[in-house]
ZATOR-234010 format. One record per residue (C-alpha): residue number from 1; x, y, z. Coordinates in Angstrom, 1 decimal. Layout:
N
[atom NUM, [X, Y, Z]]
...
***
This chain:
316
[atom 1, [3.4, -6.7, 64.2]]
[atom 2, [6.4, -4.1, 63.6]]
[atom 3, [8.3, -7.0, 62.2]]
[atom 4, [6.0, -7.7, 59.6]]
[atom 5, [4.9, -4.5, 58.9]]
[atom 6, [9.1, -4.0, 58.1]]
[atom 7, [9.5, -7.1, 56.3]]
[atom 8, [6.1, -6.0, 54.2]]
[atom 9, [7.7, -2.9, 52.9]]
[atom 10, [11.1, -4.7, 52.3]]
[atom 11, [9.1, -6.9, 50.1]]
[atom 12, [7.3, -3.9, 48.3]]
[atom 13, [10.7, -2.2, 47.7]]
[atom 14, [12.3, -5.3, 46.2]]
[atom 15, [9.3, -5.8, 44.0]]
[atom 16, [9.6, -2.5, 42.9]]
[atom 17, [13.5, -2.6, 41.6]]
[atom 18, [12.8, -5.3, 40.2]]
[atom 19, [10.1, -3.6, 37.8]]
[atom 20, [12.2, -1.0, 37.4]]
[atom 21, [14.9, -3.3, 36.6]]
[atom 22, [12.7, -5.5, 34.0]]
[atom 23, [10.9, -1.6, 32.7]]
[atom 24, [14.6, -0.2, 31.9]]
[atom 25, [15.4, -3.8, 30.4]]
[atom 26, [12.3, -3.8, 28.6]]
[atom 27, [13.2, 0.0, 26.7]]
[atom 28, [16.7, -0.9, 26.4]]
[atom 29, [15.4, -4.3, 24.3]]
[atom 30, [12.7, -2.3, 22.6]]
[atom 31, [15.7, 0.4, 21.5]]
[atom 32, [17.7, -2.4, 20.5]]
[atom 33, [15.1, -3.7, 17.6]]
[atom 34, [14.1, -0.2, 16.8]]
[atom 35, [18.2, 0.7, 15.8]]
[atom 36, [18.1, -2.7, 14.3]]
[atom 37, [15.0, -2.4, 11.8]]
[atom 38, [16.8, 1.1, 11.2]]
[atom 39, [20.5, -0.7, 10.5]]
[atom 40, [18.5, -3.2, 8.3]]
[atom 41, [16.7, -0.5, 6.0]]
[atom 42, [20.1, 1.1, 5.5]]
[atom 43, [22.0, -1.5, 5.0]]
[atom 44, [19.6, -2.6, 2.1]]
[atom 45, [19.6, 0.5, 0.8]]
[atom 46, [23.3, 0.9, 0.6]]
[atom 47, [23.9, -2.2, -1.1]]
[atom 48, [21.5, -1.9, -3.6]]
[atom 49, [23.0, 1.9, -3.9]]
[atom 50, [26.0, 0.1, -4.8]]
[atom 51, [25.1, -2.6, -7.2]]
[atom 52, [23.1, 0.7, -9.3]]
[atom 53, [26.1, 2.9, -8.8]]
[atom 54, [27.4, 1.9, -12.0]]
[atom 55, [24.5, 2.7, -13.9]]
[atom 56, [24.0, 6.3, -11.4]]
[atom 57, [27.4, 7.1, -12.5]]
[atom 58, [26.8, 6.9, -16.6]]
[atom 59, [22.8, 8.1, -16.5]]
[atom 60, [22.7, 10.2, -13.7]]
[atom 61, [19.2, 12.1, -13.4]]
[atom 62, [18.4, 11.2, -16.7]]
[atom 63, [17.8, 8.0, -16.1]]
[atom 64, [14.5, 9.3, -14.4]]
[atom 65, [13.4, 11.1, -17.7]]
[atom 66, [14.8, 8.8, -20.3]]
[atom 67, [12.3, 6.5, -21.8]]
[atom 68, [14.3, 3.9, -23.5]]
[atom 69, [15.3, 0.7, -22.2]]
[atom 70, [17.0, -1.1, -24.5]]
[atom 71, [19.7, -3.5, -23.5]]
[atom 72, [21.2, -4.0, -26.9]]
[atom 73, [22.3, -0.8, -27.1]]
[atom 74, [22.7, 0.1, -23.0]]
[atom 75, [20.2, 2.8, -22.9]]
[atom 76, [17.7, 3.0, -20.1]]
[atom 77, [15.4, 5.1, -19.1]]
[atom 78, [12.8, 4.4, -16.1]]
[atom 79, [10.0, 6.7, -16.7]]
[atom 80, [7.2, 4.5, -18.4]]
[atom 81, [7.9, 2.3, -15.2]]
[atom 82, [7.3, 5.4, -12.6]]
[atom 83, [4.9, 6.2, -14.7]]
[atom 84, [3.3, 2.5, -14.8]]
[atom 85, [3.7, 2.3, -11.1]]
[atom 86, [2.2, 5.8, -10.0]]
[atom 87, [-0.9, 5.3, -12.6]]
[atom 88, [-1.7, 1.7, -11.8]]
[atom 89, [-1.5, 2.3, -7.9]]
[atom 90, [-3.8, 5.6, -8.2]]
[atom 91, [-6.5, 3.2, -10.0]]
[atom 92, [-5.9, 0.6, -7.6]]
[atom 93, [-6.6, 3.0, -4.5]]
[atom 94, [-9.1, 5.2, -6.5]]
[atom 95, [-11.6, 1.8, -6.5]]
[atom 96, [-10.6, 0.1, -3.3]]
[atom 97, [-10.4, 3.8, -0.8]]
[atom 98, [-14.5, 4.2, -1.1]]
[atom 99, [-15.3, 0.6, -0.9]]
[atom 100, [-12.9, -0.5, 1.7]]
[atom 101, [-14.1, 3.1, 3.8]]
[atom 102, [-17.5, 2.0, 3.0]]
[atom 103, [-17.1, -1.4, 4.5]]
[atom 104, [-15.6, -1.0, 7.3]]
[atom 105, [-18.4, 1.6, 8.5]]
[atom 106, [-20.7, -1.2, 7.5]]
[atom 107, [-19.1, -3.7, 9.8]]
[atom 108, [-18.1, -1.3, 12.8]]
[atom 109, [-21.6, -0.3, 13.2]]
[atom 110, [-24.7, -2.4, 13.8]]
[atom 111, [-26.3, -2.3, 10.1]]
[atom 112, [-26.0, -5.9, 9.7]]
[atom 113, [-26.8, -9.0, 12.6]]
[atom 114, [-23.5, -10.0, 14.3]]
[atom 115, [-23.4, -13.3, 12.7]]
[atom 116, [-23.4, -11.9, 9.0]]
[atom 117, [-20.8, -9.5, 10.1]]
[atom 118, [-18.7, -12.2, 11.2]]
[atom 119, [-18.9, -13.4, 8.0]]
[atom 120, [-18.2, -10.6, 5.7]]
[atom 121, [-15.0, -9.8, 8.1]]
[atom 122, [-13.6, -13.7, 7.6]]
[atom 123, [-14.5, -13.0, 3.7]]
[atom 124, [-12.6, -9.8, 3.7]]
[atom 125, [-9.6, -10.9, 5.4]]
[atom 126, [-8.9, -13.7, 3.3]]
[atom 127, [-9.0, -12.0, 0.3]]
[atom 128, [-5.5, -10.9, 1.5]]
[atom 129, [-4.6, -14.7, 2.1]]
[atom 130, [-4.6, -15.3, -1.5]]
[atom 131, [-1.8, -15.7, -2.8]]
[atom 132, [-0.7, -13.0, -5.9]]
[atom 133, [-0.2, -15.3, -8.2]]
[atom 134, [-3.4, -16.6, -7.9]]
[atom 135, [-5.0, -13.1, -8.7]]
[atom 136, [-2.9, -12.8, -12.0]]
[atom 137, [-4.6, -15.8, -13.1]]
[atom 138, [-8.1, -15.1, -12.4]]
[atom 139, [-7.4, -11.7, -14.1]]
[atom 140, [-6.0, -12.9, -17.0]]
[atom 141, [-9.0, -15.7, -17.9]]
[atom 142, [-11.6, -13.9, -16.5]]
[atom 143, [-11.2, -9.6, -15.8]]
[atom 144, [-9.0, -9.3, -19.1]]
[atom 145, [-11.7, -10.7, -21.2]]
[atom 146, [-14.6, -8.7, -19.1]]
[atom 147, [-12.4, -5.3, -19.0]]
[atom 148, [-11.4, -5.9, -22.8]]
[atom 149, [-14.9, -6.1, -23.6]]
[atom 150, [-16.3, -2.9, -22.0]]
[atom 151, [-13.2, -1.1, -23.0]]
[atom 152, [-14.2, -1.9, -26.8]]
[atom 153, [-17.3, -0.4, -25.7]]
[atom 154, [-15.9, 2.6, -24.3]]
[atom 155, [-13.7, 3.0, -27.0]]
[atom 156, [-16.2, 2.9, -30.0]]
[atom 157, [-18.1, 5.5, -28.2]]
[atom 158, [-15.8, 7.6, -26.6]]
[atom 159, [-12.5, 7.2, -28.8]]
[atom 160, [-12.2, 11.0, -28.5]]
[atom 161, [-11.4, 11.0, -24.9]]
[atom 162, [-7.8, 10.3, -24.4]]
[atom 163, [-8.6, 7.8, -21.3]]
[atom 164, [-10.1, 5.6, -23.7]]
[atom 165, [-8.3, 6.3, -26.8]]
[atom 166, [-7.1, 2.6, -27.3]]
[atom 167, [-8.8, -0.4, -28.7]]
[atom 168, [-7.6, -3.5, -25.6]]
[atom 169, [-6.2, -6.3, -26.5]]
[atom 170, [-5.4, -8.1, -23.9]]
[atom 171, [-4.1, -7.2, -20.5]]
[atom 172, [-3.8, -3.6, -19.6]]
[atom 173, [-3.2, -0.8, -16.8]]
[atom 174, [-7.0, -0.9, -16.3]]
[atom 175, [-6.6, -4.6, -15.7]]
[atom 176, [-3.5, -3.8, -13.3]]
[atom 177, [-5.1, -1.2, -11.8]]
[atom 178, [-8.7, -3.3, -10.8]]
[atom 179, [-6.6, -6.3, -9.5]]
[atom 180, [-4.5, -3.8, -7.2]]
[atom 181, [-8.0, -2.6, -6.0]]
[atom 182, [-9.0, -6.3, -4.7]]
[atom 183, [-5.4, -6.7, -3.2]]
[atom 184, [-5.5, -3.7, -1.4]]
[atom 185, [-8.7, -3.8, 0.2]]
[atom 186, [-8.4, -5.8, 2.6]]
[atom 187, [-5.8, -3.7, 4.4]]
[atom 188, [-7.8, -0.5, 3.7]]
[atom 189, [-11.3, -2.3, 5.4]]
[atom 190, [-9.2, -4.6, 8.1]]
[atom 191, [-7.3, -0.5, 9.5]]
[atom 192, [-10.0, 1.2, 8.7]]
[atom 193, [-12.6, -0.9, 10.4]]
[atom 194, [-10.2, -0.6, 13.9]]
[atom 195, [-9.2, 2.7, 14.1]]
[atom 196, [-13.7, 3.5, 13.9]]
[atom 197, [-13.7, 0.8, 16.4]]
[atom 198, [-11.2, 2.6, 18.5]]
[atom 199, [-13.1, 5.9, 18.3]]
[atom 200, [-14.8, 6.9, 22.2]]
[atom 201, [-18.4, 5.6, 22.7]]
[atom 202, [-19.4, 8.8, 24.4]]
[atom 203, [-18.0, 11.0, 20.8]]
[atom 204, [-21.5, 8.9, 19.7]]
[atom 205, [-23.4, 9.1, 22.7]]
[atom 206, [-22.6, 13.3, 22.9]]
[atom 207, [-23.6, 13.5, 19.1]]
[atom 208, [-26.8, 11.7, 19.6]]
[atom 209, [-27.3, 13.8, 22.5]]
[atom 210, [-27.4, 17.3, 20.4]]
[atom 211, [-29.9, 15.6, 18.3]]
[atom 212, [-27.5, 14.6, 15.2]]
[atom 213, [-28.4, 11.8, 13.2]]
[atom 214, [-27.2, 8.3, 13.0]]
[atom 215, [-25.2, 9.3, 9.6]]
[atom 216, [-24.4, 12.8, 10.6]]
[atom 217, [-22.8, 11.1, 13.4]]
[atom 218, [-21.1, 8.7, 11.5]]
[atom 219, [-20.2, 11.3, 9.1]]
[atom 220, [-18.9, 14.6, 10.8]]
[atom 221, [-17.5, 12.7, 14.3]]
[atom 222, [-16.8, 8.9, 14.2]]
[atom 223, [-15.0, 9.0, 10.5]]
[atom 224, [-13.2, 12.4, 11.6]]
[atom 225, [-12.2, 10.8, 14.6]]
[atom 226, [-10.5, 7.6, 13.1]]
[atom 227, [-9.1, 9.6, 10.0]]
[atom 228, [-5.7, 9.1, 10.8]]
[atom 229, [-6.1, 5.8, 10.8]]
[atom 230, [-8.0, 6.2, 7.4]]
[atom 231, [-5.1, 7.4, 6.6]]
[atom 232, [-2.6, 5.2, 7.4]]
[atom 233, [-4.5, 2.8, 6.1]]
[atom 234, [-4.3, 4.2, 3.1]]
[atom 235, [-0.8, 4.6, 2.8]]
[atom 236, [-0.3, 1.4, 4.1]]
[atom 237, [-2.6, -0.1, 1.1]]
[atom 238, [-0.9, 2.4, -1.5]]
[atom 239, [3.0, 1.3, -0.7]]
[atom 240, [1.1, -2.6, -1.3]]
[atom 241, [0.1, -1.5, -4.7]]
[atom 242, [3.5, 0.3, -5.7]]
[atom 243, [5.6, -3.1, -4.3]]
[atom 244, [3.5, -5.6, -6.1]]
[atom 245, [4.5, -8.1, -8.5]]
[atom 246, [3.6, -11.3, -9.8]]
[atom 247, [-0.3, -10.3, -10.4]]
[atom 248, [0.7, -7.1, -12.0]]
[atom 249, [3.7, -8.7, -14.1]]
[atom 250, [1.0, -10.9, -15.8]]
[atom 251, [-1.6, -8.3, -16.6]]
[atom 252, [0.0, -5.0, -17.0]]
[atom 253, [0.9, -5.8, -20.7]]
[atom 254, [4.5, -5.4, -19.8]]
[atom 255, [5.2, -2.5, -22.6]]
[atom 256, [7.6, 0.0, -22.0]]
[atom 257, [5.9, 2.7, -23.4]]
[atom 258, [3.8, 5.9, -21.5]]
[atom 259, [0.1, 6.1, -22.8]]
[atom 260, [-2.9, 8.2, -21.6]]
[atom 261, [-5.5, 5.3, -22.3]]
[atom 262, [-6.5, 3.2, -19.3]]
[atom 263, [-6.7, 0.3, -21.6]]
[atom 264, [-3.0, 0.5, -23.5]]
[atom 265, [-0.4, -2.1, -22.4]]
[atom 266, [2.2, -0.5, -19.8]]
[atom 267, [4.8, -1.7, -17.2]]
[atom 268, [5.6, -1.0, -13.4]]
[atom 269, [9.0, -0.9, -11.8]]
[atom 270, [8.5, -4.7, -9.9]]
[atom 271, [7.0, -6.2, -13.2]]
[atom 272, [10.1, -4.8, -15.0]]
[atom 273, [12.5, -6.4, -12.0]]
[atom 274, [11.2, -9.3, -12.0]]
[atom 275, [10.9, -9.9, -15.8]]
[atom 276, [14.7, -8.7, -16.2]]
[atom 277, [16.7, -9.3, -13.8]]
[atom 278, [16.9, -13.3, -13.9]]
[atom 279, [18.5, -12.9, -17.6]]
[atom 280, [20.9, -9.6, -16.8]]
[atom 281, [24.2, -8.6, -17.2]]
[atom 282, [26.8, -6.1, -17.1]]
[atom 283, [25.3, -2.4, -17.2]]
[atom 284, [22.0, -3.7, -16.9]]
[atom 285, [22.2, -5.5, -13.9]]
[atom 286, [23.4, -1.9, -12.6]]
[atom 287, [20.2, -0.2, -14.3]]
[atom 288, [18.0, -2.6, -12.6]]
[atom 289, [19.5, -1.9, -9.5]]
[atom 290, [19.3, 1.8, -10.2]]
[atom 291, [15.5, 1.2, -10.8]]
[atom 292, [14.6, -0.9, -7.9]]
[atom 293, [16.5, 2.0, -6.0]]
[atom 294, [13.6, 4.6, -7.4]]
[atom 295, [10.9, 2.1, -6.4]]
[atom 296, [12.7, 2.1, -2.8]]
[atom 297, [12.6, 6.0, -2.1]]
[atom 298, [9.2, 6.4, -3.9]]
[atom 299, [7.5, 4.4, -1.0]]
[atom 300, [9.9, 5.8, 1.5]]
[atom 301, [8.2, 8.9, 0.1]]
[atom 302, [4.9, 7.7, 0.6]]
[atom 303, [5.8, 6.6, 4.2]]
[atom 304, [7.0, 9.9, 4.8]]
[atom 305, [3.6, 11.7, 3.5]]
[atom 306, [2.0, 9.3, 5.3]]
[atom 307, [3.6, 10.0, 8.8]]
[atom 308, [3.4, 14.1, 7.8]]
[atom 309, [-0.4, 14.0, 7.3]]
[atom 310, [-1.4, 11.5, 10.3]]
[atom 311, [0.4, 14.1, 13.0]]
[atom 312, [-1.0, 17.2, 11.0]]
[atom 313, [-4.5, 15.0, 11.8]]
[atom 314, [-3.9, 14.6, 14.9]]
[atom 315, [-2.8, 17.8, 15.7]]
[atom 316, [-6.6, 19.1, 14.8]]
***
């Protein structure tokens, strides 16, 4: 019986170095791909730093403030295209943040049967399967004729108001802006819809309890409760709409030029990239470089807001 009872705890010692072995492993692995991801981001960043260095050298900050691009003459100027990219993204998230909020507390909580939630969720999520091309053609045969339409509307009515001060013509940053609102709500409702999953049954139980109602609870605790995951999600969904491409490229308009109306042509950093770039030389090449460098730190920028606000949440 000793004997066993000895061999028994050699056993249980040797089991346990080894999990100690495979835990320090594990975090030494872990460590590894987190330095790596880091070495990656910098190493993009520096070599696109480079190839714009030319262009940084002759423009400097004006480049941010300059307005022109014109590659006859070598000046460029990226402002339209922040200006593009920061408008266009705000309409995007301004549409999509209350209707992807809004359905994921439909489908967290038990408004609809299981089996219709099933479906709305499969719908949802494959919104984000199709592919962006594929959105830049259904917007230009079928949202830029309906937008183009109402905007006339709005305009011949309300021509006064600066927002809808231009007649459309075609595709526009109200265009841009709804097609960004279908891309990103997937990834607004999928996060959103988790992080209210996540939340403690007994935060609904206790609220219940003291006699709140089912939207007061919804309301003032679960949504509270998940915000940082709002949040995130919505960071997440706003770096998607800065970084997108091919569907804005085809419906922005493409016109370097900085407009109040929601219906006048404009331009975004990506669509200017990718309409470019293919065709560039010389000074150029380094003023696209320097451009896709602004793109770069304007999401790190949004990351960083994004990781400031979810501790300042979750501090609270």
């Amino acid at each position: 019986m000793t004997s066993l009872a000895q061999g028994s705890q050699a056993s249980t010692k040797s089991r346990s170095e080894v999990d100690k072995n495979l835990d320090r492993g594990f975090i030494w692995t872990t460590r590894v791909f987190a330095i790596g991801i880091a070495a990656i981001l910098v190493w993009i960043s520096i070599q696109v730093a480079l190839q714009a260095f030319p262009a940084i050298q002759q423009f400097g900050a004006g480049f941010l403030v300059n307005t022109d691009w014109n590659p006859v003459t070598s000046e460029y100027g990226v402002l339209p295209q922040v200006y593009g990219t920061l408008v266009s993204s705000f309409i995007g998230l301004l549409i999509s943040v209350p209707l992807g909020v809004g359905a994921a507390i439909l489908l967290s909580e038990d408004f609809l049967p299981a089996g219709i939630r099933l479906v709305i969720v499969f719908m949802v999520e494959l919104l984000a399967a199709i592919p962006s091309v594929v959105y830049g053609v259904w917007g230009l045969f079928v949202l830029v004729p309906v937008v183009t339409n109402i905007g006339r509307g709005l305009n011949a009515g309300l021509g006064f108001i600066p927002l809808f001060g231009t007649t459309p013509t075609g595709p526009n940053m109200m265009v841009a802006g709804i097609i960004l609102a279908i891309m990103t709500l997937p990834i607004i409702t999928a996060i959103s819809r988790d992080a209210l999953n996540s939340v403690p049954p007994s935060l609904r139980q206790a609220a219940l309890g003291l006699g709140a109602t089912r939207w007061e609870t919804i309301l003032q605790v679960l949504v509270p409760a998940a915000f940082s995951g709002i949040v995130s999600a919505i960071m997440l969904a706003l770096g998607r709409a800065m970084g997108e491409t091919m569907a804005v490229t085809m419906l922005i308009g493409n016109s370097n030029t900085i407009s109040p109306s929601l219906f006048s042509p404009a331009n975004t950093i990506s669509s200017l990239l990718a309409n470019q770039f293919a065709e560039a030389s010389g000074l150029q090449v380094g003023a696209l470089m320097y451009a896709a460098l602004v793109l770069f730190f304007l999401t790190l920028i949004v990351n960083i807001l994004a990781e400031i606000i979810v501790q300042r949440v979750k501090r609270i």
